[in-house]
N, C-alpha and C positions, 0 to 999 in steps of 0.2 A: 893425127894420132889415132890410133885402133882403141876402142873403146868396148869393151866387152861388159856386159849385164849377166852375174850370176845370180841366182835368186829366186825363190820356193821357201816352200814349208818342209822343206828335210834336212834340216840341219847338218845332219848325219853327211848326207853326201855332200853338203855343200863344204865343207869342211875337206872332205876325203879328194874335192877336186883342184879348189884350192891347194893341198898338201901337194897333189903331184905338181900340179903348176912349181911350185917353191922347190920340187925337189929332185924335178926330172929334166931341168936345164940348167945351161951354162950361165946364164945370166944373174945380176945381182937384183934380189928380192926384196922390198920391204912393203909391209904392212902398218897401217894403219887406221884410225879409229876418228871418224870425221868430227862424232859428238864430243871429242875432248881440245879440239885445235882448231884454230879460227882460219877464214877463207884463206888469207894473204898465204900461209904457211903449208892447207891442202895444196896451194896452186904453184908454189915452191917446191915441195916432196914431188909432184906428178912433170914437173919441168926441168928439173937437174936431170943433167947427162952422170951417166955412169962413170966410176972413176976404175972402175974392174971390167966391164965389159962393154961391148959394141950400142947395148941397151938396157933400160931397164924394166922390170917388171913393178908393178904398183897396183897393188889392193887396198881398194880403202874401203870399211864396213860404214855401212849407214849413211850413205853421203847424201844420194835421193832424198832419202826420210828427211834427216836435217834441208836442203835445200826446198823441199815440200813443206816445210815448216814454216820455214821464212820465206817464202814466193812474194807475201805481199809486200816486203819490207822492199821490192825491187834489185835486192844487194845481189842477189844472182843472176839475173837477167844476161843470156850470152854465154853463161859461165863455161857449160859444159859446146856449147858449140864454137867457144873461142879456143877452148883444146882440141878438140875433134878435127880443125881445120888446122890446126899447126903441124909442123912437119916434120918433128921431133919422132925419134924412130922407139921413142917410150912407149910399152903398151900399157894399156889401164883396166884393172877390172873392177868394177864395181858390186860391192857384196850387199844385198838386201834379204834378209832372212823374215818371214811373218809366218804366224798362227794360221792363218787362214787365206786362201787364195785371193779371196774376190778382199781384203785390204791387196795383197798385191796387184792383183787387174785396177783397181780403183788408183795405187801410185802412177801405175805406168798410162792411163789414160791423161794423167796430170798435162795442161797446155804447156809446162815450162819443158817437157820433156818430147813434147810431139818433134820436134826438127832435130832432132838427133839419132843415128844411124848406128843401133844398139846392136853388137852381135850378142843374140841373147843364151843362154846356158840355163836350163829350168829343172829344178829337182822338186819333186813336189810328192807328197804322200800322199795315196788316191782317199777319198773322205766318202761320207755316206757308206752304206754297207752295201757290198757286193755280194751274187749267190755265190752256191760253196762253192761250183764249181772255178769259180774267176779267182775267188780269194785264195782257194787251195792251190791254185797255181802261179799265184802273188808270193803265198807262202814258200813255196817251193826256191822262184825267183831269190826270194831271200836268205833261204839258206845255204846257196850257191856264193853270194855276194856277202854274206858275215861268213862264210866259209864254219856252219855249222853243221851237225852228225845227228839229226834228232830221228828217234823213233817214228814207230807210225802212232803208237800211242801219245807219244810227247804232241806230234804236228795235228794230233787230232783236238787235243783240247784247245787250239790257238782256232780251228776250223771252227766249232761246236759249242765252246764257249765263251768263247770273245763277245757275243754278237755282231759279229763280224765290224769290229771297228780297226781298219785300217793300222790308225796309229796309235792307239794300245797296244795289238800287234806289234809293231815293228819296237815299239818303246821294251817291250818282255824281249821279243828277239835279240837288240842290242844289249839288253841286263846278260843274257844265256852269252852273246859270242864274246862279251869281257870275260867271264867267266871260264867256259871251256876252252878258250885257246886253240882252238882248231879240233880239242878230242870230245867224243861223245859226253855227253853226261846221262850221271845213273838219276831214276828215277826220283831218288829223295832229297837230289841236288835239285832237283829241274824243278819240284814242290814246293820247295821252300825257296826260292829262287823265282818263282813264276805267278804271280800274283791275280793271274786274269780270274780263275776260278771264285776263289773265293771271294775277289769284290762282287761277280754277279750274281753268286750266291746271298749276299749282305742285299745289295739289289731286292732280289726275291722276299727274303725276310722284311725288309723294310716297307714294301709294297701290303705285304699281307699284317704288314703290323698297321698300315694307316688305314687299311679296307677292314681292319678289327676281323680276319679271319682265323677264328682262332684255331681250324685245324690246320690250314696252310704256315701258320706261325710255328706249332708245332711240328711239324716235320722237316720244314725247312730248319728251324734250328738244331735238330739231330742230326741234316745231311750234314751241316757245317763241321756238329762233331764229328761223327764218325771221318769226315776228309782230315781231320787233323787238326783243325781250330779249335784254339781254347776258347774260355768263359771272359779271359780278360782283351782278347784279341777281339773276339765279337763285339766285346761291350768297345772297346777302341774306336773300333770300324763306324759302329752304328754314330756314335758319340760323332767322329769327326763328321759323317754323312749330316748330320742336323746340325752341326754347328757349320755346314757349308749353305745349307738351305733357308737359315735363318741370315746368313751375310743375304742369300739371294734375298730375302724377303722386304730388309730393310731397303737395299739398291732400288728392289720394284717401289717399292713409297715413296724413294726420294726422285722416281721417274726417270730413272735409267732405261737403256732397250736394253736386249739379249746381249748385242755384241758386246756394248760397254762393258757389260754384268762379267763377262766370260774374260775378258782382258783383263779385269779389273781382277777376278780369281785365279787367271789364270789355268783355264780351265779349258786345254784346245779340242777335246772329244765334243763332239755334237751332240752325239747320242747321250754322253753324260752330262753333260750340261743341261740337255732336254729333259732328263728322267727328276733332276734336282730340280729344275724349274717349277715342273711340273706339280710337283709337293708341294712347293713354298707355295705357289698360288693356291690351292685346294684347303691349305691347313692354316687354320688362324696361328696368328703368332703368339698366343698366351699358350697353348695347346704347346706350341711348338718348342717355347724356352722351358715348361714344366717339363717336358719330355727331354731333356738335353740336360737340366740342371739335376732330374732324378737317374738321369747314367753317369754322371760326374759323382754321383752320391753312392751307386752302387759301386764304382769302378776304387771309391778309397772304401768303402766298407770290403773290396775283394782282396784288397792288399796291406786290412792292418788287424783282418778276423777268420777266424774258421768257421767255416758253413758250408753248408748246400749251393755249391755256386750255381752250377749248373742247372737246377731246378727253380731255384729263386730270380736267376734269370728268366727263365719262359715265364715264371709266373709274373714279373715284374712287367713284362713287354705285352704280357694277356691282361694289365690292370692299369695301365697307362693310355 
């Protein structure tokens, strides 16, 4: 039996390949979910002949994972090379989807998988930051492929303000191509829609609120207004950024690594995961809950009183 291996960190396409598989033949399709059905039943689904066509097609999600899971229990031993040798004219595709490459390199080096003859399919989001030049032609690449209409100014802030993070990128890109449906969008779709700026702008703020720089604090929080952010959105933003850094903080005590910490948050950007890391370790943790429990303070004092938001803000983040 033909055994196909689809599987990366792009979702997006692994999906999209998938879809045509299901939708661009004659044959009968089913899918299924290995972590909800037990062996006897996988091996059942992948061995029935068809009762509509010559063959059948068979995708099942996570099947490795789960077999990688249980390796030492022995219960799979063979498994996948006792199909692979049979003569059934079933194809099989196996779907493995992960956050990060090197878990994917790390399954597929697994000893249970070396004697099996994978035709492998890999979609993967390129990680680390590339120059502009590589990335603006990533970008480009992708607007062709979400079949998007973006300006020079639109495709310039994904260039310029991203810090060139891959899959940020592509995560805004697919927000934009649900949205516009093939037509352009105007400028104050694409802002309120497009979210890269302003988080690395909160970045910046945040940075010069922990370096206590109090003119950097001050202007960076102007730039936020003048782009458009309010007082209660800033104060959001900062708020969820420390109550991510304080999750980090407590993981590092309880002697977690990076990976765990980032799985466990859910958190697949590198770059943001490092920028947050980075904080929790530098900032004591009493520092860190005062500052998080006095934005939870101002953020109900912003929505049950009339004041100076805006100023009580900078002065708040200049006295913390």
């Amino acid at each position: 039996m033909e055994i196909n291996l689809v599987c990366g960190t792009n979702f997006h396409l692994i999906e999209n390949f998938i879809s045509e598989i299901k939708n661009n033949n004659n044959f009968e399709f089913e899918r299924i979910d290995a972590q909800i059905i037990l062996k006897d039943e996988i091996l059942n689904r992948i061995s029935t002949f068809s009762m509509f066509s010559e063959k059948k097609l068979v995708a099942i999600d996570s099947l490795l994972t789960k077999i990688s899971s249980e390796e030492k229990s022995g219960e799979w031993d063979s498994f996948l090379e006792n199909i692979q040798s049979s003569e059934s004219h079933n194809i099989l595709y196996l779907i493995e989807k992960f956050e990060s490459e090197s878990d994917l390199n790390s399954l597929k080096r697994k000893n249970i998988f070396k004697d099996i003859n994978f035709i492998i399919k890999e979609f993967n989001t390129p990680s680390g930051r590339g120059s502009f030049e590589k990335i603006s032609n990533w970008i480009t690449s992708k607007e062709k492929q979400y079949g998007l209409k973006l300006t020079n100014n639109q495709r310039s802030v994904f260039i310029y303000d991203s810090n060139r993070d891959y899959l940020l990128i592509e995560n805004e890109l697919l927000k934009l191509s649900n949205f516009s449906n093939g037509q352009e969008v105007n400028e104050d779709d694409f802002n309120n829609i497009v979210s890269i700026s302003k988080n690395y702008k909160i970045f910046d703020l945040i940075d010069a609120f922990f370096s206590s720089n109090r003119k950097d604090i001050s202007v960076t929080i102007n730039k936020l207004y003048l782009s458009g952010v309010n007082v209660i959105e800033i104060t959001n933003m900062i708020a969820s950024e420390m109550h991510k850094i304080l999750q980090i903080k407590f993981l590092l005590n309880e002697g977690k690594n990076n990976s765990e910490i980032s799985k466990n948050l859910r958190i697949s950007s590198t770059f943001y995961f490092n920028k947050l890391a980075n904080s929790s370790r530098k900032i004591p943790i009493e520092r860190l809950k005062i500052i998080y429990e006095s934005l939870l303070e101002f953020d109900l004092k912003c929505k049950t009183k009339n004041f100076e938001k805006e100023l009580e803000l900078e002065l708040l983040l200049l006295s913390i």
